[in-house]
C-alpha positions in Angstrom: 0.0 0.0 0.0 3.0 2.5 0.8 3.2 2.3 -3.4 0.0 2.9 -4.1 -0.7 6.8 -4.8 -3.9 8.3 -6.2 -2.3 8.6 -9.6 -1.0 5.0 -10.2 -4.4 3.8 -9.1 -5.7 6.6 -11.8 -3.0 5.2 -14.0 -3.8 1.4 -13.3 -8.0 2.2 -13.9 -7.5 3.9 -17.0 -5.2 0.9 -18.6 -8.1 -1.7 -17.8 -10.6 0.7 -19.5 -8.2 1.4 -22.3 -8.0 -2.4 -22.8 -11.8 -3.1 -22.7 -12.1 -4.7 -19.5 -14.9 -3.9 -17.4 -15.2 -4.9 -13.8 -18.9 -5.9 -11.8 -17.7 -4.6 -8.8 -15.2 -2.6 -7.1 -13.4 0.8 -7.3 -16.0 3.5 -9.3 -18.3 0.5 -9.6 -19.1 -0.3 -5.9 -20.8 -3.7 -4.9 -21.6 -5.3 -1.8 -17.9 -6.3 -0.5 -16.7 -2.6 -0.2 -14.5 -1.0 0.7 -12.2 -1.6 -2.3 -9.3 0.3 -1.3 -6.9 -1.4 1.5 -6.5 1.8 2.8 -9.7 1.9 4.1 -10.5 -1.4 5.1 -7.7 -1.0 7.8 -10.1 -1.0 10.4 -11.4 -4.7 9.2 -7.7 -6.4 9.0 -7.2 -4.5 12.2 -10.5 -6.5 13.7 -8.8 -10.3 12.5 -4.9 -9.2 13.8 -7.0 -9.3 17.5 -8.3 -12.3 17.1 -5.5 -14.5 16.2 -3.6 -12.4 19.1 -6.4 -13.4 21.2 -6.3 -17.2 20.0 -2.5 -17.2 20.7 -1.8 -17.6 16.8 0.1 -14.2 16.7 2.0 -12.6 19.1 3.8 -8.6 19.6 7.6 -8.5 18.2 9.5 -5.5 19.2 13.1 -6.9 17.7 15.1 -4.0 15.9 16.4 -4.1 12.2 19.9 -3.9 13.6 18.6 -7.8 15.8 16.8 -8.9 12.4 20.1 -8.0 10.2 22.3 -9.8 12.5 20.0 -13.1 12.9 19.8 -13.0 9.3 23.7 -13.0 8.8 24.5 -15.8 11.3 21.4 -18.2 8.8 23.3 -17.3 6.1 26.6 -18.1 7.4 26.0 -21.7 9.0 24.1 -22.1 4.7 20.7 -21.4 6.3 17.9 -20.0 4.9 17.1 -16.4 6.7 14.2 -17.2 8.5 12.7 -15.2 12.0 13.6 -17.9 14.6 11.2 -16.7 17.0 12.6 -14.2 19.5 9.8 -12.6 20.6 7.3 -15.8 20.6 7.1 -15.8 24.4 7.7 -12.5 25.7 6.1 -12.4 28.9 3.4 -9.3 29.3 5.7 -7.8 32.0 8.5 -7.8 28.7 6.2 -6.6 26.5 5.9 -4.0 29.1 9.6 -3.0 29.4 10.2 -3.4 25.6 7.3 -0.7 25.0 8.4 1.6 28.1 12.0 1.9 26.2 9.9 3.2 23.0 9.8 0.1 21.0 7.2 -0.3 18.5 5.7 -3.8 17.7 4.7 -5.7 14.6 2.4 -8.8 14.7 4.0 -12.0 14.0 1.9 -14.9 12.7 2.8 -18.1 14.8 3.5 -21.0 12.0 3.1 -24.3 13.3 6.4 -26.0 14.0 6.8 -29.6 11.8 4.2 -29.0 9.9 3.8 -29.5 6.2 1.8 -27.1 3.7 0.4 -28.7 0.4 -0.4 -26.1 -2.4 -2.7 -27.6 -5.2 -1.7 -25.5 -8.0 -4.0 -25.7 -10.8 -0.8 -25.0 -12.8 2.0 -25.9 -10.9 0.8 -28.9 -9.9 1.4 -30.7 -6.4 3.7 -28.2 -4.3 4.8 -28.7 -0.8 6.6 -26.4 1.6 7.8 -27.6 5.0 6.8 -24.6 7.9 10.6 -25.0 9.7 12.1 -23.0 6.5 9.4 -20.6 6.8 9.7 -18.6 9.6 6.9 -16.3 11.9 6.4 -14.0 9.3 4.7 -9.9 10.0 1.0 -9.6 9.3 1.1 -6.4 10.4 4.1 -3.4 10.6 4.5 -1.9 13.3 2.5 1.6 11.7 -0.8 -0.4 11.8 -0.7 -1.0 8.1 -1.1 -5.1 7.3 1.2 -7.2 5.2 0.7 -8.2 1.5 -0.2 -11.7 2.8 -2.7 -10.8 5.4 -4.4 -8.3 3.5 -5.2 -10.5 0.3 -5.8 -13.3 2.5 -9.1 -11.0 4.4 -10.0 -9.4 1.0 -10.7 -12.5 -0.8 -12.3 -14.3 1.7 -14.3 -11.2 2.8 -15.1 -10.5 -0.8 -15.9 -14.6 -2.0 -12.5 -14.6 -4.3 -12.8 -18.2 -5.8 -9.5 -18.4 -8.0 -6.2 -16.7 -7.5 -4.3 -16.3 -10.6 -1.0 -14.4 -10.4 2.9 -14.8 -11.7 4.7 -17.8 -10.5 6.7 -15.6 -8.2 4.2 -15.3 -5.8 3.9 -19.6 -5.1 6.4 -19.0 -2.1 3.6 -16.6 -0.6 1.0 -19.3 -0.6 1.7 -21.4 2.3 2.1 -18.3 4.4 -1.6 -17.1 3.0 -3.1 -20.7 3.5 -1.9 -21.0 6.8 -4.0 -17.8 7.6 -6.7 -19.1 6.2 -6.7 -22.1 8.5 -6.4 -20.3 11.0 -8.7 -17.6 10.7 -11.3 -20.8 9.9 -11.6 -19.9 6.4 -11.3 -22.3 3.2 -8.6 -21.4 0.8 -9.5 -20.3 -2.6 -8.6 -22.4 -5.7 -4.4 -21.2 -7.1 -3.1 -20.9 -10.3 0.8 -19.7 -10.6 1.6 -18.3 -14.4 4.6 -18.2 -15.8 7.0 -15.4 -15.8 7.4 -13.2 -19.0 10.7 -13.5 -20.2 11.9 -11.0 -23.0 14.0 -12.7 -26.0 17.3 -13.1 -24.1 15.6 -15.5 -21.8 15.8 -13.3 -19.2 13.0 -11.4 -16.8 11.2 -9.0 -18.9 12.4 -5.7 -18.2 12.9 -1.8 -19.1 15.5 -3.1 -21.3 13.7 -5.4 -23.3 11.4 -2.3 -24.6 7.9 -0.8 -23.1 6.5 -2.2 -20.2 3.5 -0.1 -19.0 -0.1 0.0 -21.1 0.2 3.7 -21.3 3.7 3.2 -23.4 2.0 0.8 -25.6 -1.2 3.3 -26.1 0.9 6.1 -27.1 2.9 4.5 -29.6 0.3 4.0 -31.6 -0.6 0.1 -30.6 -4.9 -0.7 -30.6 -6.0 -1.9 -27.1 -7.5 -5.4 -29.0 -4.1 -6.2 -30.4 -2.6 -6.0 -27.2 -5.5 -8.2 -25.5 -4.8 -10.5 -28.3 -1.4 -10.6 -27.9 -1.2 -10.8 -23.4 -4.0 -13.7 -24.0 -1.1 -15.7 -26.0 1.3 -15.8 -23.8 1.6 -18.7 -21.9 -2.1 -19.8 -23.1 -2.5 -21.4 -26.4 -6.2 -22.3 -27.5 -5.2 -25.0 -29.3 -5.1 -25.6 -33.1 -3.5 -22.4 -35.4 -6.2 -19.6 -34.5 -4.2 -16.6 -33.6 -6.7 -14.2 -34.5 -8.5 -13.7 -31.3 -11.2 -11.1 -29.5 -12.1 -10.9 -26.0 -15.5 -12.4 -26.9 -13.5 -15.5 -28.3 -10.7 -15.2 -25.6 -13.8 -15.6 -23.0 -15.5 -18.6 -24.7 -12.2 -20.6 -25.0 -9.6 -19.7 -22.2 -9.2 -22.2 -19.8 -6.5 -23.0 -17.6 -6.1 -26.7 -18.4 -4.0 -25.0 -21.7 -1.9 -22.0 -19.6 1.8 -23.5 -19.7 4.2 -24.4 -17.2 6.9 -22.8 -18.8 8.2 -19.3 -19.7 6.6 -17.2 -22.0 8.6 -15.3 -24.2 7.4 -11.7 -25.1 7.8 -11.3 -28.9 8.0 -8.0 -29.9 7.4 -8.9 -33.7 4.5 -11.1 -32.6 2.6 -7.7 -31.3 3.6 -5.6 -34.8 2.2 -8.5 -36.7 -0.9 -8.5 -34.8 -1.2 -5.1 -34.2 -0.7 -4.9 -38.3 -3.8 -6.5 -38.9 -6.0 -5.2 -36.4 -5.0 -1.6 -37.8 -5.9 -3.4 -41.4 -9.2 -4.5 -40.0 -10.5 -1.3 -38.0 -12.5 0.4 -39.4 -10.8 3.3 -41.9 -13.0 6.0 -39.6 -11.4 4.8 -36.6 -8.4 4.5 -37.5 -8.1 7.6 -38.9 -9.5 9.4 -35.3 -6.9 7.6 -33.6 -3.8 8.6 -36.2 -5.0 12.1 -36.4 -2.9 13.1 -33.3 0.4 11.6 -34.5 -0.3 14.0 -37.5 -0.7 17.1 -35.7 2.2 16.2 -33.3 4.5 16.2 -36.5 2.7 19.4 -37.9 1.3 18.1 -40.7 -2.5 19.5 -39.9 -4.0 21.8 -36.9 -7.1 20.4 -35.9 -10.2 20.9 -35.5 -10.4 19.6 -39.3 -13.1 20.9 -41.5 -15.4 18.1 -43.4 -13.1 17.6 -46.4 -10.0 17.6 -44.9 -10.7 15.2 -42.8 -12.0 13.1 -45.8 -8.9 13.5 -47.5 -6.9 12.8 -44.5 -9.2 9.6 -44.4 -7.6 9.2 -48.2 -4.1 9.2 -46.6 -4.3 7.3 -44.1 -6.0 4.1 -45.8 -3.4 4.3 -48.6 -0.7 3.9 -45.7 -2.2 1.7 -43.1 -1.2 -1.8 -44.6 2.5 -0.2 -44.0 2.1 0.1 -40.3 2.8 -1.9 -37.5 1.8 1.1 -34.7 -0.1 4.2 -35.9 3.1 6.2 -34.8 5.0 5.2 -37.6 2.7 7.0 -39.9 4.4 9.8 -40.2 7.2 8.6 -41.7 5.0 7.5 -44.0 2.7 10.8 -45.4 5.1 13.3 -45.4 5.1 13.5 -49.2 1.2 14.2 -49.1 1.7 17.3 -47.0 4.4 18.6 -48.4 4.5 21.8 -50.9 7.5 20.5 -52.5 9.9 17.4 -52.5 13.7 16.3 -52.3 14.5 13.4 -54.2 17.6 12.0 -51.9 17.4 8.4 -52.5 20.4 7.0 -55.0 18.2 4.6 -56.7 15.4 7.8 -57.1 17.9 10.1 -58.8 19.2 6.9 -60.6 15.4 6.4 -62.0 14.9 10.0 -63.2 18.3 9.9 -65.2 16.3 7.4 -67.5 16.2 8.3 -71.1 12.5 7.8 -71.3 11.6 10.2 -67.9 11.1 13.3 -70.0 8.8 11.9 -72.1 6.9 10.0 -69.5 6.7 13.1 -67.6 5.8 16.0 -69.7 3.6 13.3 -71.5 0.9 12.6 -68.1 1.7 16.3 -67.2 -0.1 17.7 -70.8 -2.9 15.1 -69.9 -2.9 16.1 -66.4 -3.5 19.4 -67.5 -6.8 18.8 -69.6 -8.2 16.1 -67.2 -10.8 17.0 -64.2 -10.6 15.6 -60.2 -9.1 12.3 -60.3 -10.9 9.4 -59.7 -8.4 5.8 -59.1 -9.9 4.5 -62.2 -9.0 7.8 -64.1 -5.6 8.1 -62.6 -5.0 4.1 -64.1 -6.2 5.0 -67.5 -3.9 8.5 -67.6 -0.8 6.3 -66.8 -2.1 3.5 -69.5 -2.4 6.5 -71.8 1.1 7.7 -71.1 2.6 4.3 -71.9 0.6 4.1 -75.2 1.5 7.8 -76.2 5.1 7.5 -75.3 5.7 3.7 -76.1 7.2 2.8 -72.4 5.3 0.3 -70.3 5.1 -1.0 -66.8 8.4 0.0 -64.5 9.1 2.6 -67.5 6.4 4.5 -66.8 5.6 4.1 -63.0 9.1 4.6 -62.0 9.8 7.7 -62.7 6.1 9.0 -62.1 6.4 7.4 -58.7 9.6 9.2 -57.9 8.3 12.6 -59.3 5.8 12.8 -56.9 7.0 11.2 -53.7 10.7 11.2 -53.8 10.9 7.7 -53.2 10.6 4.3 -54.8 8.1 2.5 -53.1 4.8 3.2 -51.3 1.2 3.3 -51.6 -0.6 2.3 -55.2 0.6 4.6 -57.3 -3.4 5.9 -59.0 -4.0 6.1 -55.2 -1.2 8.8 -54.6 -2.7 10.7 -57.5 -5.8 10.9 -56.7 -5.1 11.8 -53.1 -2.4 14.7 -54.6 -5.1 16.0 -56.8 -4.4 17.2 -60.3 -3.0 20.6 -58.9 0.2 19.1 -57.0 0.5 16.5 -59.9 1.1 19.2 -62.3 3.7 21.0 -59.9 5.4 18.4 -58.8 5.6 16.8 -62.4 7.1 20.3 -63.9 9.4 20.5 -61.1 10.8 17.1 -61.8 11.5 17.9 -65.5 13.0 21.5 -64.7 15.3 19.2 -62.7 16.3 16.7 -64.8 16.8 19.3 -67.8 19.9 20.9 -65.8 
């Protein structure tokens, strides 16, 4: 809880929505198990820390950090695992007495039964057993009146009728502690099922390193919240057969955890692009354009609000670029030839293309019937460039070469009738009798 702050939780909220997941209960929802915050349910795991004291099943410990330090080095230098041995256990009241008169603060130790073996059914892991002697009496509650990760979850989800656990395999060595409070406190234990760890490429703990690691980092590069569903549903969870393709309606109807895996998953950045790829193919072009409209203004290529037909025409732009992108931020390194008033042709293999004996002709030739033609349609601009080849007697690579580089700068891109039309017949013209200024120097 010291981690928590009003922002993360903001932070944390907002990701959830962003992804599409809704909740029936909880924070901004409400429900019948409330409170929803551990920081104010404090008087409820304050009212279960008196009665295990009262049952003898926890106890006051008022040994320093400098005590705890040094019990921990003399464990680890006989080979021992650190474990509290117990110092406190059986102060007697008139030591509790002293040890609080000399300003010592308590925390709550849970008593773990000595000998005693705990059996975790994983629905995952499998059979796991952990022997209480390498376990320790471990805090429930610090000594500021705030409870432990273990004996908070342990009174939320019975309080609250949690029937599944399902968290990273890091958190197994917690669960003997937690079911040994709910036997205690009287309480069945709730069914647990340890995931595997995401590893990134390397093999190695998924990290800073490895690339973007919060939602928000994902959302502002540009990826769509159902590619990134698709893609966290996929690791370590296969739904069998070669479907890859998946929405949280079909994620909901097939998941099951008889198919999550025991082992690693490895996060594959290329695996998200791809996917992300087709859900921006997919979306609808309306959509699509909404959410790539900021990464446009960002890079100054419009000021928004857009009136009707520039934002039709930006629709134009986008869906001639879209089957290029693996994020919607990568767009505008994509467009910046539509925007532009006038463009450098930097590329070797461009300048190389426009030094073809045919370019002139090719050129002036769809420039004259540029000239004397109307608004473009795509069927139009094919039957201007068939027209050029005919008039001049070039064909295919002859033709859309050089027209290509004349009016992006570059070699490759969208359909070439589609760049016309989305120019219009007034850059066309421009850009075409800039070209052959250039090439006659």
């Amino acid at each position: 809880m010291e981690r928590s702050t009003k922002e993360s939780e903001e932070n944390i909220l907002a990701a959830l929505r962003w992804l599409g997941m809704d909740w029936d209960e909880g924070v901004e929802v409400g429900g019948p198990h409330g409170p929803y915050r551990q920081t104010e349910r404090l008087g409820i795991y304050r009212e279960y820390i008196e009665h295990l004291l009262q049952e003898g099943l926890a106890y006051r410990c008022y040994c320093t950090e400098e005590e705890l330090a040094a019990e921990r080095d003399a464990l680890l230098k006989k080979g021992e695992m650190p474990r509290y041995l117990g110092r406190c256990r059986n102060l007697s009241p008139e030591e509790q007495s002293w040890l609080e008169a000399a300003g010592r603060q308590p925390v709550i130790r849970f008593r773990v039964p000595e000998g005693k073996v705990v059996n975790v059914n994983d629905l995952v892991r499998g059979d796991v057993s952990f022997e209480c002697n390498g376990i320790g009496d471990f805090i429930i509650l610090k000594s500021d009146g705030i409870p432990t990760y273990n004996f908070a979850v342990v009174v939320d989800d019975h309080l609250m009728s949690v029937s599944h656990v399902i968290r990273a395999e890091e958190h197994l060595p917690n669960t003997p502690r937690q079911i040994l409070l709910y036997e205690a406190l009287g309480w069945p234990s709730p069914e647990f099922a340890h995931v595997s760890l995401i590893l990134g490429k390397d093999r190695s703990k998924m990290s800073k390193r490895h690339g973007a690691t919060a939602v928000e980092q994902y959302q502002e590069k540009g990826y769509l919240p159902e590619a990134l569903d698709n893609f966290l549903a996929l690791l370590g969870w296969s739904p069998g057969g070669e479907e890859e393709i998946l929405t949280i309606e079909a994620l909901k109807q097939q998941f099951s955890l008889e198919r999550v895996a025991k082992s690693p998953a490895v996060f594959d950045l290329d695996k998200l692009n791809w996917l992300n790829g087709h859900y921006i193919r997919q979306a609808p072009l309306g959509e699509i354009t909404d959410l790539a409209i900021p990464y446009l203004e960002k890079a100054g290529y419009i000021t928004t609000p857009l009136s009707q037909p520039k934002y039709e025409w930006v629709k134009m732009v986008v869906d001639a670029v879209r089957e290029y992108l693996t994020c919607l931020s990568e767009i505008t390194g994509h467009v910046a030839f539509f925007f532009a008033d006038m463009i450098e042709v930097k590329e070797n293999e461009a300048k190389e293309i426009l030094s073809g004996e045919q370019v002139p002709a090719v050129l002036a030739a769809l420039r004259n019937k540029v000239a004397g033609s109307g608004e473009l349609t795509n069927s139009e601009a094919k039957l201007l460039l068939k027209e050029v080849g005919k008039e001049t007697g070039f064909k295919g690579k002859q033709v859309f070469m050089p027209v290509r580089v004349a009016l992006t700068g570059s070699t490759h891109g969208p359909e070439l009738n589609q760049v016309m039309v989305i120019l219009g017949k007034d850059k066309i013209y421009s850009r075409l009798d800039r070209a052959l200024d250039m090439i006659s120097r």
